[in-house]
N, C-alpha and C positions, 0 to 999 in steps of 0.2 A: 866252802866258799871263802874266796880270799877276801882281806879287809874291804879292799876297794868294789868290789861285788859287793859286799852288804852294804855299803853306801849309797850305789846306784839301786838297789833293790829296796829300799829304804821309803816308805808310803809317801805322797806329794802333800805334806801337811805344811800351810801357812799362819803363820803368828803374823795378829794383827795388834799393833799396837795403836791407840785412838791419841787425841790432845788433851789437853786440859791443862796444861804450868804446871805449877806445884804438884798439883793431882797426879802426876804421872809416878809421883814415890809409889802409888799404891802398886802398880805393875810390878816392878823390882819385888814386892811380898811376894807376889805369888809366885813370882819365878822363883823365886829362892822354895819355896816348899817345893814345887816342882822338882829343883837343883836337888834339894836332899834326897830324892828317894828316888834317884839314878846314880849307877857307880861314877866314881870319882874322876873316872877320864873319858866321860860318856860325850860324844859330842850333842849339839844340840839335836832335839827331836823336831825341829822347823827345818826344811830345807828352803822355805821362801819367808822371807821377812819382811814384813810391810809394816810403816809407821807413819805418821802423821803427827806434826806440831810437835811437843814434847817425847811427843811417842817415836817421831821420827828421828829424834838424838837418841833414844833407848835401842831403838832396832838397828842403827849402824855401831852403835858400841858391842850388841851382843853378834852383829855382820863379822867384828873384828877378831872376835873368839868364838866363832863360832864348833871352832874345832875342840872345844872343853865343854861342858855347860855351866859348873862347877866355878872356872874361873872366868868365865861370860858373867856370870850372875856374880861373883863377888869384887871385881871390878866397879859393876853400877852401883852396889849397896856402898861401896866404902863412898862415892859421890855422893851421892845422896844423903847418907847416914851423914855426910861431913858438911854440906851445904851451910851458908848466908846468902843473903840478899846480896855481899855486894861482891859474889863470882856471877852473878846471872845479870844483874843491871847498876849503873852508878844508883849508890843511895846517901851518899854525903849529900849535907844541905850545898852546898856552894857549886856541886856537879846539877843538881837535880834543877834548883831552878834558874840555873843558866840556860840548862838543855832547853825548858821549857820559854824562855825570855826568847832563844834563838829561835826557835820552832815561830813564836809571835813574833817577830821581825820578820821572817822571810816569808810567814803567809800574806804580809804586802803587797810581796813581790809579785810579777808577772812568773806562770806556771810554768814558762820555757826559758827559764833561770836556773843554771844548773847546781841547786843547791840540793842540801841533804833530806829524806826523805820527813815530813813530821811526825814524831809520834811522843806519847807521855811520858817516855823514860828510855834513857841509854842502856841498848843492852851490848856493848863494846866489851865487857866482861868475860858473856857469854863465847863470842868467837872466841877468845885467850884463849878463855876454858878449854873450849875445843880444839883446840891446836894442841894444847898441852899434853890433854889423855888420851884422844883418838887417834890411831895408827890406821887411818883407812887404807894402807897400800893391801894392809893385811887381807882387805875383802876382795880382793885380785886372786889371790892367793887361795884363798879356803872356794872361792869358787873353781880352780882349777884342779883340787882338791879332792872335789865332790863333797864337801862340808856343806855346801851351799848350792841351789839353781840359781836363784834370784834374790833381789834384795831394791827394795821402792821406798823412795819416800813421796809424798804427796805436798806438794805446793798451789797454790791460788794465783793465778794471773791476774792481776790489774789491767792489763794490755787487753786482754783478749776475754777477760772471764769465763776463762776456761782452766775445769780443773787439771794438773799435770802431775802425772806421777813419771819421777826421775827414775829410771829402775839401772841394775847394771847386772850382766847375766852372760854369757858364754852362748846362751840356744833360744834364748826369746826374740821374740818379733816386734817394732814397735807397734801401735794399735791407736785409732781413730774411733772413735762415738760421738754423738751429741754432747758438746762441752764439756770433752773430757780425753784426754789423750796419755798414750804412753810413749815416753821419746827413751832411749836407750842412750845409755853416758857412763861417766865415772864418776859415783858418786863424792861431791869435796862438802867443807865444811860451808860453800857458800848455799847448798843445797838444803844444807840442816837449818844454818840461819834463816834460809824462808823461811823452810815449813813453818819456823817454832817464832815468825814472826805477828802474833797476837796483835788483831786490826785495831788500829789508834794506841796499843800500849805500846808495841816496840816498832821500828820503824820495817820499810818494806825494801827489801834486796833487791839488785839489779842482778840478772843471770842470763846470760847470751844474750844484751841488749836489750829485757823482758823486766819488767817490776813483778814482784812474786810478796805473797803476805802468807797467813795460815793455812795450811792445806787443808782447815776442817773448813774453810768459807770457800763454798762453790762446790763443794762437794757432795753430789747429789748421789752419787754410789760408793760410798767408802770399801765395798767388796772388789768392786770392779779389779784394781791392780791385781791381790792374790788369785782372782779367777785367771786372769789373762796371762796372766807366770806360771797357770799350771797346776795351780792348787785342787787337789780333791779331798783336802779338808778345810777348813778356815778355825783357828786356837783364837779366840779374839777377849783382851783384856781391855775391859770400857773405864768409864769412870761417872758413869749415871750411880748416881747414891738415892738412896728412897727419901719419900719427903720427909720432910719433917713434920713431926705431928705437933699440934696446939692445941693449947688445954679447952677445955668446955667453954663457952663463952667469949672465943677470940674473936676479936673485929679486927679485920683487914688494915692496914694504914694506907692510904692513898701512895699508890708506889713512886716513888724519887728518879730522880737522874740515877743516884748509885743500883739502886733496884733493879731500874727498865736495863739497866748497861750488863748485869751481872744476868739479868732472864735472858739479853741476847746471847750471852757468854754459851748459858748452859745450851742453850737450839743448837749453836754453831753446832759445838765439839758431840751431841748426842744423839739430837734426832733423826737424822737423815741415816743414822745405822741401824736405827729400828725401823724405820721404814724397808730398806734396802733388806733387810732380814726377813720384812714380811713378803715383800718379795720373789724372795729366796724360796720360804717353805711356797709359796702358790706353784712355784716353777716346778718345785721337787715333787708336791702333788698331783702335777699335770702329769709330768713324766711316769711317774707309777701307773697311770690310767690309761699309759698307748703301751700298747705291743714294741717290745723291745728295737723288733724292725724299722717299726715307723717315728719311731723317737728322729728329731732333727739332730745330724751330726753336728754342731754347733752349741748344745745343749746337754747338759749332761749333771749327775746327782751331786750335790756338793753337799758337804754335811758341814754344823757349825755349833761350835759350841763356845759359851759366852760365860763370862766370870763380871759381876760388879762388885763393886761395896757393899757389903753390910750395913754401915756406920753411913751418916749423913757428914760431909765433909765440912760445909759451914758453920755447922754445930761445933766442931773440930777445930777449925782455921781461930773463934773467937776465943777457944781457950788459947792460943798462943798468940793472937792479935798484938800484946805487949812486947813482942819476941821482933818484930819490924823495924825497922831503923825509924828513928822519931821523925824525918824527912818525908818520909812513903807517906806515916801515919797524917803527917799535915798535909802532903798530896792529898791523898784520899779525902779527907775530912772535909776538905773544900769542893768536892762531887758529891758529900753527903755519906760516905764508907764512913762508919764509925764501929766498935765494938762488938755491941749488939746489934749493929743495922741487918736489915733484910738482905743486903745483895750478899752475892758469893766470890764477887771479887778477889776477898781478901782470901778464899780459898784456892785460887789462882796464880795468886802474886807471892806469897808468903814462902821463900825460900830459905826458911832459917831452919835448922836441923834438927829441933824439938819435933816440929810438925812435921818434917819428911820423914824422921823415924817413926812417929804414930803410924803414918802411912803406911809406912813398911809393914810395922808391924801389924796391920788389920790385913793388909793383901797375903801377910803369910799367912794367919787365922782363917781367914778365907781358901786359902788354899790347899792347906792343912785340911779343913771342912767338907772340902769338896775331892779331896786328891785320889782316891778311888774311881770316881768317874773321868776325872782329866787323864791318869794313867789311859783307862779303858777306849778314852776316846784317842789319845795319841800311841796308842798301841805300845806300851811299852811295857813287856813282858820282866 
């Protein structure tokens, strides 16, 4: 069997990648354990790759190599492993609360005044960023390739509130549901800036005329894209962490502004995939219970297997809370984010490279931990 025959023969397996800011280091770990214990010019075991928010800049950088896995995954680690705050958003005191003084001026204003979108912090950075290391022409390419089927990111409409996933693919179809669509394109960096636009912290994109914010808000089936591209596995790397436990005797604190904003944070970017999970396994159930014949052709087994955290990520974020630019830290402080605070925020925002590498390094433990069955589920002999 020639190269290109084993590619097209090659299982419809989709990597999902979820949101969460900062939290998205922890993905990079487990890819990287992944990465090692496949030979060294092995392309990816994904042929569709789906992301969302933070996830959805991990899944067009690994789009861009997808023909290595090796150099896919060490690519995002050297990002990550090298990260600050001020490649992702202005954090100088004199940037920071300009942004915000400007934002309070223009919410005066009348709403069909064409000024800049409000949010708590500039992330002007982040696009550089992405101009700098992303070669997206390359995902043209590895899909002609056979490196790749498809490749989605997921964005939130403001306009229409409906969820959209941008996908770009050679043989897909686009796809209509109940506020939730898939429109066929070529995916560009303004596509990324959506997703990975975090509501009220960074500001919301305009695309084909359309305001667009995180693609984890409005997103009621985060599976949806990798099914509709084709998928007959789903690889999905989340970023739910177990609670945190409290000693004997804990009384609650009446929860804050920083609190209620950090508990919206975690619903956004988690729940609706465990729901969408459950699901999943009723559907897979049903299907096992009809006669092959009578199964609806529209319907069919997907299997899915899930990697979280170990480690509790805010427990985490406050050892390196000092690691912030003194600006952020007085940001926050004035919502009530502080050190020890309850919210998870700072778990979110904290882009400094102490804490991306912890991350990294629990996602590769993690993956390490579990690599036996990831092998077995991505079939890699």
């Amino acid at each position: 069997m020639s190269k290109k025959q084993k590619q097209l023969a090659r299982p419809q397996i989709a990597l999902l990648l979820t949101g969460g800011g900062a939290r998205a280091a922890y993905q990079v770990g487990v890819l990287k354990a992944i990465a090692q214990s496949m030979p060294r010019t092995a392309p990816l075991p994904f042929t569709i790759i789906n992301g969302t928010s933070a996830g959805a800049i991990n899944s067009a950088a690994l789009a861009c190599y997808a023909s290595c896995t090796h150099l896919a995954v060490r690519k995002l680690e050297w990002v990550w492993k090298n990260f600050s705050t001020s490649m992702v958003y202005k954090s100088d005191f004199f940037s920071v609360f300009l942004h915000i003084t400007r934002n309070m001026l223009t919410s005066f204003q009348s709403e069909h005044i064409n000024h800049p979108p409000a949010s708590l912090l500039n992330n002007q950075p982040l696009r550089k960023l992405l101009g700098t290391i992303l070669d997206l022409g390359r995902i043209e390419r590895n899909l002609h390739k056979n490196y790749l089927n498809a490749v989605s990111v997921t964005a939130s409409s403001y306009t229409t509130g409906d969820s959209v996933a941008f996908f770009q693919s050679l043989t897909r179809q686009p796809w209509q549901r109940a506020k939730r669509e898939g429109r066929a394109t070529r995916i560009n960096i303004e596509h990324l800036m959506a997703s990975s636009a975090i509501p009220m912290v960074f500001p919301s994109v305009n695309v084909h005329n359309h305001y667009f914010g995180d693609g984890s808000v409005h997103q009621l089936s985060p599976l949806s894209p990798s099914i509709h591209l084709g998928a007959e596995k789903v690889f999905i790397i989340g970023v739910e962490q177990p609670k945190a436990l409290h000693p004997p005797g804990y009384l609650p604190h009446y929860p804050g502004l920083s609190s209620i904003a950090g508990h919206l944070l975690d619903s956004v970017f988690t729940d609706t995939l465990q729901s969408d999970l459950e699901r999943l396994e009723r559907i897979n159930r049903t299907l096992d219970l009809l006669p092959t014949n009578d199964q609806h052709q529209e319907l069919k087994q997907i299997d899915t297997f899930v990697i979280n955290p170990s480690q509790n990520f805010n427990e985490i974020a406050a050892q390196f809370y000092d690691d912030m630019p003194m600006a952020i830290k007085l940001l926050l402080r004035l919502i009530g984010v502080k050190k020890r605070s309850q919210s998870s925020l700072t778990s979110y925002l904290l882009f400094e490279k102490r804490y991306t590498q912890k991350l990294i390094d629990i996602g590769y433990q993690d993956g390490l931990n579990k690599l036996e069955e990831i092998r077995a589920f991505l079939e890699l002999n």
